[in-house]
N, C-alpha and C positions, 0 to 999 in steps of 0.2 A: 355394857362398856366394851365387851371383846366383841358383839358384832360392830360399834360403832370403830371400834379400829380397825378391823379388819375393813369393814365398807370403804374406810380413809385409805385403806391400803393399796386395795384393787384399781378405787379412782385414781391414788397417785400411781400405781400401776399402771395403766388404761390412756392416763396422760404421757408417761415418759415412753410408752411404745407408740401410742400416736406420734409424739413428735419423733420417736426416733424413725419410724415409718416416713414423717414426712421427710425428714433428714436424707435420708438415703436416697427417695426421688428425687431429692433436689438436687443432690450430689449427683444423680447416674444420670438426670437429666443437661447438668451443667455439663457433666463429661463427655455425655453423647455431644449436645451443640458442640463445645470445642473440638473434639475430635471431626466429624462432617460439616463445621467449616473451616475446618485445616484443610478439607481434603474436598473443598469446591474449584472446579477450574479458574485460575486467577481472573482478575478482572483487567483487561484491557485500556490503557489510557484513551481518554477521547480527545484525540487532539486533531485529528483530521478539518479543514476549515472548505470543504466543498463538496458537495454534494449533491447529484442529478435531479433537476428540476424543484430542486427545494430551495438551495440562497446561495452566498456566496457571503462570507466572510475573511475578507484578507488579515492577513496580521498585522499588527503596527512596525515601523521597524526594529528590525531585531540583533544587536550585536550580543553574541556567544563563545566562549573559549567552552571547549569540554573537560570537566575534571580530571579525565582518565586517557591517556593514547589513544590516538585514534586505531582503530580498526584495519584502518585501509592503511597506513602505513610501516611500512617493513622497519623504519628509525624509531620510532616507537614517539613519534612528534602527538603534540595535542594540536585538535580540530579546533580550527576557526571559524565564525559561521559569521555574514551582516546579510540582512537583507533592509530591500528598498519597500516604500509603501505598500507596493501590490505585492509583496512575500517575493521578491525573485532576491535569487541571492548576487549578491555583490563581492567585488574584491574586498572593499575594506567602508569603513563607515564612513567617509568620506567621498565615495565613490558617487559621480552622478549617475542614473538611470531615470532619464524620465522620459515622457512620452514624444514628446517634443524631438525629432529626428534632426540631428544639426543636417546641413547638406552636403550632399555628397555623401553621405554615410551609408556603408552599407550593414541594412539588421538581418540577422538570421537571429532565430529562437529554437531553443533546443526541451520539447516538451515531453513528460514521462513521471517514472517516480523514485524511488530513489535512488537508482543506478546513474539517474541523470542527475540530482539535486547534492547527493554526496561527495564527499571528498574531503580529504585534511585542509585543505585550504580552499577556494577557490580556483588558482586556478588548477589544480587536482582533479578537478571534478571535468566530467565529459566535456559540458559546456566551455571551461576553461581552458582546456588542453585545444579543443578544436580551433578555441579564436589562436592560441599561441603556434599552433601549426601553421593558418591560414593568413597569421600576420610576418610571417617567416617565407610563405609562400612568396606572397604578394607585399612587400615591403611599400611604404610611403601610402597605403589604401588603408584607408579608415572602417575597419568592420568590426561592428560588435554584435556579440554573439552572448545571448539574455539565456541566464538559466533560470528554466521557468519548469524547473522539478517538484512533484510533490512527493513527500515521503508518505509511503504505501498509496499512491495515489494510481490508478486506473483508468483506461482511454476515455469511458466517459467524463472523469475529471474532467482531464487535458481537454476534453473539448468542451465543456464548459470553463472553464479558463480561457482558452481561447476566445471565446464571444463575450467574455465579462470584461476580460484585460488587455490581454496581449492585441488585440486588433487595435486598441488606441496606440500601439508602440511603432505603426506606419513598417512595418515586416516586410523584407525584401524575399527573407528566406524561412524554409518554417521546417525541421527537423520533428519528425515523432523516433520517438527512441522507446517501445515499451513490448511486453508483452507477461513478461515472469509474471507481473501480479494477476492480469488478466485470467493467468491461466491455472492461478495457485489459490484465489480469494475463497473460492466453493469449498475448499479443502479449510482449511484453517479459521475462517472466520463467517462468509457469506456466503448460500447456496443461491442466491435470487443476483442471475445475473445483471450486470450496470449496477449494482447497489454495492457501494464500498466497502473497505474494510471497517470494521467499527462501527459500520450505519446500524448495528441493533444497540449500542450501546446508547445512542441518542433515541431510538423509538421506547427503552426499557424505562429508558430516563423520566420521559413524558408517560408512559403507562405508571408508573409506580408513582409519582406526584399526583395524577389526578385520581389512581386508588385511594392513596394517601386523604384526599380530601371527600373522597365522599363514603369512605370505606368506614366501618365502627374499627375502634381501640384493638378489640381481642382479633379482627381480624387481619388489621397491620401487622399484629402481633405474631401471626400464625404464617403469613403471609414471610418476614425475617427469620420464621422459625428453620434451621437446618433441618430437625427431624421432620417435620412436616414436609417441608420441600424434598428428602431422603427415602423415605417410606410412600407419601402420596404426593407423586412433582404434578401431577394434571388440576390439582386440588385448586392451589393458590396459586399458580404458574410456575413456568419453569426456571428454577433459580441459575440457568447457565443464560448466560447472554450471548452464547454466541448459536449459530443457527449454521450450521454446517452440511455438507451434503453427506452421502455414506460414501466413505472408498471402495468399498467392493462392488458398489452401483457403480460408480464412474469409470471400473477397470471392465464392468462385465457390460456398459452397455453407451455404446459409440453415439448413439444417436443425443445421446445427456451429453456428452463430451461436446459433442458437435455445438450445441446449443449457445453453449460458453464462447467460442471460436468464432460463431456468426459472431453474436453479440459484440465480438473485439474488431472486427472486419467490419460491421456496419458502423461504428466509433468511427474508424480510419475514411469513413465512406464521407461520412459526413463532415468532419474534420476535411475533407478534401473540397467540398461542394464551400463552406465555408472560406476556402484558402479561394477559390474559383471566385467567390464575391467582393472580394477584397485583394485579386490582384495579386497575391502571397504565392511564391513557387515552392511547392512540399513536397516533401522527400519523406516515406514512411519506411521504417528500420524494425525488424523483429529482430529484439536484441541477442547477442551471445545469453546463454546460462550453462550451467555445469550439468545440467541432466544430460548433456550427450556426452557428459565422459564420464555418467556411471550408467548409462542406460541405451539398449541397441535396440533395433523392432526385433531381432527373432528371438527376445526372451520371452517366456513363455505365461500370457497373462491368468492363466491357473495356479502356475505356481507362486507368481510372485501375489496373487490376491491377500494371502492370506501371511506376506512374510513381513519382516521387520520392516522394512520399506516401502510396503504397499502405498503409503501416502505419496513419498515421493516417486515411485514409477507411475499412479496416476496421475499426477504436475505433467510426466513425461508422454502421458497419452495424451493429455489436453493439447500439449505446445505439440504435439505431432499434428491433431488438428488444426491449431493456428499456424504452423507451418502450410496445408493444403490450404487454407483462406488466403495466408498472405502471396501464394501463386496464382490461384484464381485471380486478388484484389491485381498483380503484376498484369495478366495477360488481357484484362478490361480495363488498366492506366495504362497502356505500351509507351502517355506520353511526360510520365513522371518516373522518377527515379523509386524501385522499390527493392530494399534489398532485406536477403532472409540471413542474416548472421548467427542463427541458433547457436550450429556449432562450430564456430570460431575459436574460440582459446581452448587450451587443456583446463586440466583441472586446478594447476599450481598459480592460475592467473587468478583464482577464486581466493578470497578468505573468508567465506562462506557460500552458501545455497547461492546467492545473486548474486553477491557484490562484488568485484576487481579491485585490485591494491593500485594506487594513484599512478604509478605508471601506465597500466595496462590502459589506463583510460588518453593516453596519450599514442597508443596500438592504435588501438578503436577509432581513434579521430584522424589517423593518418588515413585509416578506409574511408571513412565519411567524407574528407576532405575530397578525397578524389572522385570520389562518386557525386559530390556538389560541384564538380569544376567547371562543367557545363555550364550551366544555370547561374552562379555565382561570375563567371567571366563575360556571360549575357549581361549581367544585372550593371559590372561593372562596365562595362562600351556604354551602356546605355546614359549613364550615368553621366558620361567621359563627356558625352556627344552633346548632351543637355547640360554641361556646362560651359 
């Protein structure tokens, strides 16, 4: 009888430390997951709607107030946003843009990403400010001036945008306004240049569905596991979706810099040969950014490798290279307008890394305006003479 109780004992024994044993891994396993996926790099929205030699999807149109002030304005006003079929944005949702050129009109298009597409209102935004210059200029002339900004969008965009869209809208004039992204994507999101921001979020998308389908249970399973992906990332892939380059590569070695800089210079290259087929007079712009009022060439790339700002003074080595490209592209177009506006504003014109508060963009188009007056006063004789 006392060894049958005691046998009863040890088993209910032997039971309640098993389960408490399991109890405990499953706690320290729940706690680890939660802790290293708190502590995974966020995932980025995928909203991006173009992408280099893969499709093109426009947006339907789009009318937006934003919940919270905008950004870009010092009144603390909220952003309005419409756009027309092909995503350009519009005054207001009643606004027409379509492809169909009334006559006489003169079109200039203003392409890039979101330095050109932003703004508390419309006319706020680059695009905007230019026509309200140009129509103050030139009073009783009919010129509209399309903003055909993409947010985080990149010269190869623009130039697929270009040959999807903008070339049915019969373009008199054709502004490129870009280069920040150009020279910042390696850094923050994409090391594989022409490939946009967010383009690994769409290739993780299609790798993980079709694991998804032909992969067993326990290995989706292991595949979402934090600890798995934490301790072994090569195992089941790498749970960061973004694909980045290194900063101390890009500060210690010119020739990766350089790579980037081509890449945004043969964009504009082509983009020009394109404007050549179609008749379109373009004018390419390396936009102002704030890196030239926190950063000089005789800092010293040793020291700053390894400091708090490494990332941003490599942005600043890149755009020194697209600075030497966008010279070169000048002194092989002697017969297009190209100008290099890095560094044009102070810092106080920023309210952030890119972006200018909705005046400033009204600075910017006073330059632009006058560096189109050429071309623009051409277009318009022409115009005068053929009607």
């Amino acid at each position: 009888m006392n060894n049958r109780q005691s046998s009863r004992s040890n088993t209910k024994f032997s039971l309640i430390l098993v389960g408490l044993v399991l109890f405990v891994a499953i706690t320290v396993i729940g706690i680890l997951e939660f802790v290293l996926e708190s502590r995974k790099p966020p995932v980025f929205p995928f909203y991006n709607v173009i992408y280099p030699y893969v499709e093109f999807h426009p947006h339907p149109k789009v009318s937006w107030r934003s919940p919270e002030p905008s950004p870009s304005s010092r009144t603390a006003e909220h952003a309005t946003s419409y756009t027309n079929e092909d995503s350009f944005r519009i005054a207001s949702p009643d606004y027409r843009l379509v492809p169909e050129k009334p006559e006489g009109q003169v079109r200039i298009a203003v392409i890039g990403g979101s330095t050109v597409h932003g703004g508390t209102t419309f006319e706020d935004t680059l695009p905007g400010s230019l026509k309200q210059v140009l129509l103050a200029k030139y009073p009783g002339v009919d010129i509209e001036v399309i903003n055909a900004g993409i947010t985080s969008g990149i010269s190869r965009q623009s130039l697929v945008q270009l040959i999807t869209s903008l070339v049915d809208y019969h373009l008199d004039l054709l502004v490129v306004y870009d280069g920040i992204n150009d020279s910042g994507q390696m850094l923050y999101y994409e090391k594989r240049p022409n490939f946009p921001y967010n383009y690994r979020v769409k290739e993780l998308a299609w790798d993980q569905y079709m694991a998804g389908k032909r992969d067993s249970l326990w290995e989706e399973l292991f595949r979402r596991s934090a600890i798995i992906n934490h301790f072994w990332p090569d195992l089941y892939g790498d749970s960061s979706i973004l694909n980045k380059v290194n900063v101390q590569s890009l500060i210690k070695f010119r020739p990766l810099r350089k790579t980037y800089a081509d890449a945004h210079v043969d964009n504009w290259e082509k983009i020009r040969r394109v404007c050549l087929a179609y008749q379109i007079s373009p004018m390419f712009v390396l936009q102002p950014t704030s890196l030239y009022a926190t950063f000089n060439a005789d800092m010293s790339p040793i020291e700053m490798m390894h400091s708090p700002k490494a990332t941003y003074y490599a942005n600043y080595l890149v755009y020194e290279e697209l600075r030497k490209t966008t010279q070169q592209f000048a002194d092989a177009n002697q017969q297009i307008e190209v100008l290099d506006l890095s560094s044009l504003l102070s810092l106080e014109a920023y309210y952030d890394g890119a972006h200018v508060y909705d005046e400033i963009n009204t600075q910017i188009a006073e330059t632009l305006a006058q560096a189109l007056r050429p071309d623009l006063e051409r277009v318009m004789k022409q115009k005068a003479q053929a009607g």
